[in-house]
C-alpha positions, 0 to 999 in steps of 0.5 A: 495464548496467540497474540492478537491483531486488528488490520485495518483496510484487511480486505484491500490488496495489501491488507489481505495478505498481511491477513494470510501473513499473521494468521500463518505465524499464528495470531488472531486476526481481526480483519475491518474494512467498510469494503468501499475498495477491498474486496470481501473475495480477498479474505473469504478463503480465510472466513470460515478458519479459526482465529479470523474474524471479519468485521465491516466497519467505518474506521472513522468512527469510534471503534470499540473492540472487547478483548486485548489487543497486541498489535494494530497495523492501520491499511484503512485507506483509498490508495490508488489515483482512480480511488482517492480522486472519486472519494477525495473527502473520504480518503482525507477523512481516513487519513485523519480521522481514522488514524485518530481512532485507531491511535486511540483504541491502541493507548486503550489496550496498550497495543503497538500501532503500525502506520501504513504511510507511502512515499507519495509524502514525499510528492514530486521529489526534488531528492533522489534516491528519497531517504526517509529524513527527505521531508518532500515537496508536496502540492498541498491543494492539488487533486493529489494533495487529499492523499498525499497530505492525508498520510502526512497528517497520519504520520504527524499524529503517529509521532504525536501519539508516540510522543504525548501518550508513549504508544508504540508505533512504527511506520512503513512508508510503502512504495509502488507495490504489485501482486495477486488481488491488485484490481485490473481496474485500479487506475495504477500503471502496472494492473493498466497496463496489463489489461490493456495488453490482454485486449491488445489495446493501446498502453496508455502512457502520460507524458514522454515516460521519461517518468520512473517507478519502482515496483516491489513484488507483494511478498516482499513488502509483506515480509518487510511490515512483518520485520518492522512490525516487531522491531524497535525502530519508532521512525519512518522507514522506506520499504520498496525495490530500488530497482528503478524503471522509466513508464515506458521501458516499463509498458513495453516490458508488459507487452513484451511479457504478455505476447500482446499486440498493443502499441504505445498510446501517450497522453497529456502528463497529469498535474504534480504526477511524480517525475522519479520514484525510487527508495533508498533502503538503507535503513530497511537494510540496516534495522530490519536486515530487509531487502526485496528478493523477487527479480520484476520479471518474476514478480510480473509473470505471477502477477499476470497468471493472477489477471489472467483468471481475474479476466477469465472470470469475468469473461 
């Protein structure tokens, strides 16, 4: 009999292809989402397939489910700046109270839960490159601290469930991700920053750029959830690419690949916005045998044939 899954936020950017991921390796999926930031475009090629089932709910609420449950991977949240700073209470509700719902409907069919936390725990880092014992330095009522501290609760009731309950859980500390069905509107740099380049407008720059991301192609942090999901590594564990760029030598590098004719436009720095970003994977290395495989400049170029038909459409 196939094993079950229910992935929370399916219909989102990295839900949805955890979606493709587990019902190619043969589970049954369960996709929920309430659809306030995914997509139902995002599934609707897997819809009408065996073995996927689309559920639009509220994971706050009490989630019942018939049936035997294998594996939760919990997605559900707000994750790009433009979303959790228009619905701040609701991204910390998601954090909390749906965190605490998909705990419990993991003790009740006994199913390994998979936390989807990010390293924006670990704020404006005073540690680089960020380890996962790095405990953060966080703005707790800063606009940002309604996400950063929501996933920082929802690690804490992981690890208490695993503790009190003996759920088995795990825990993938997401960094700067990018890939296929991003939204162009998203407010991050990288889907900014292409579609300002598609119209040959100004690259909207914060501060000097002087700040550093580091940005993990969609394939490969899949492939990392999917290791970690079946590991038996119960503490957090850093997935990204510890290929590190400045925002600017980044924006110029969208231009460059775009052919565009945009010019740097460089804006006022917003509060408690990340100076560095960068993870150490040798954790990911060592328990998961994982590291990412896809160069940016590959990663890019397919991310932007991707935004090319999303503004094609949409004329």
């Amino acid at each position: 009999m196939a094993k079950r899954i229910l992935i929370t936020g399916g219909a989102g950017f990295l839900g949805s292809h955890l979606c493709d991921r587990y019902h190619k390796e043969g589970w049954d999926v369960i996709c929920m989402d309430n659809l306030i930031t995914g997509s139902y475009e995002n599934i609707e090629h897997l819809v009408d397939q065996e073995r996927f089932t689309f559920i639009k709910f509220d994971v706050t609420e009490y989630i019942d489910l018939d049936g035997d449950l294998d594996l939760i991977l919990h997605f559900a949240s707000p994750a790009s700046p433009i979303d959790y700073l228009e619905m701040p209470i609701q991204t910390l509700k998601v954090g909390s109270l749906g965190t605490h719902k998909t705990l419990g409907l993991a003790r009740a069919k006994k199913a390994r839960f998979l936390l989807a936390s990010t390293s924006e725990v670990y704020g404006d880092p005073l540690e680089h490159p960020q380890k996962e014992s790095y405990w953060g330095n966080v703005n707790p009522t800063g606009y940002r601290g309604v996400y950063d501290e929501a996933k920082r609760f929802a690690e804490a009731m992981t690890m208490a469930y695993q503790r009190y309950h003996g759920i088995e859980t795990r825990i993938v500390r997401i960094f700067n991700t990018y890939g296929s069905r991003m939204r162009l509107n998203d407010g991050r740099a990288l889907p900014t920053f292409f579609r300002q380049a598609f119209y040959n407008k100004p690259i909207t720059v914060f501060g000097d750029g002087s700040q550093t991301r580091s940005f993990t192609y969609v394939d490969d942090l899949v492939e990392g959830i999917y290791r970690l999901s079946k590991s038996d590594e119960d503490e957090p564990v850093n997935i990204g690419n510890p290929e590190e760029i400045s925002i600017l030598d980044f924006a110029k590098e969208i231009i460059e690949i775009t052919g565009s004719k945009s010019e740097i436009d460089f804006k006022e720095l917003p509060a408690d916005d990340p100076k560095i970003r960068q993870p150490d994977i040798s954790k990911a290395k060592r328990v998961l045998n994982w590291e990412p495989k896809t160069s940016r400049r590959e990663g890019l170029l397919k991310t932007m044939e991707y935004f090319k038909e999303q503004v094609s459409k949409s004329g």
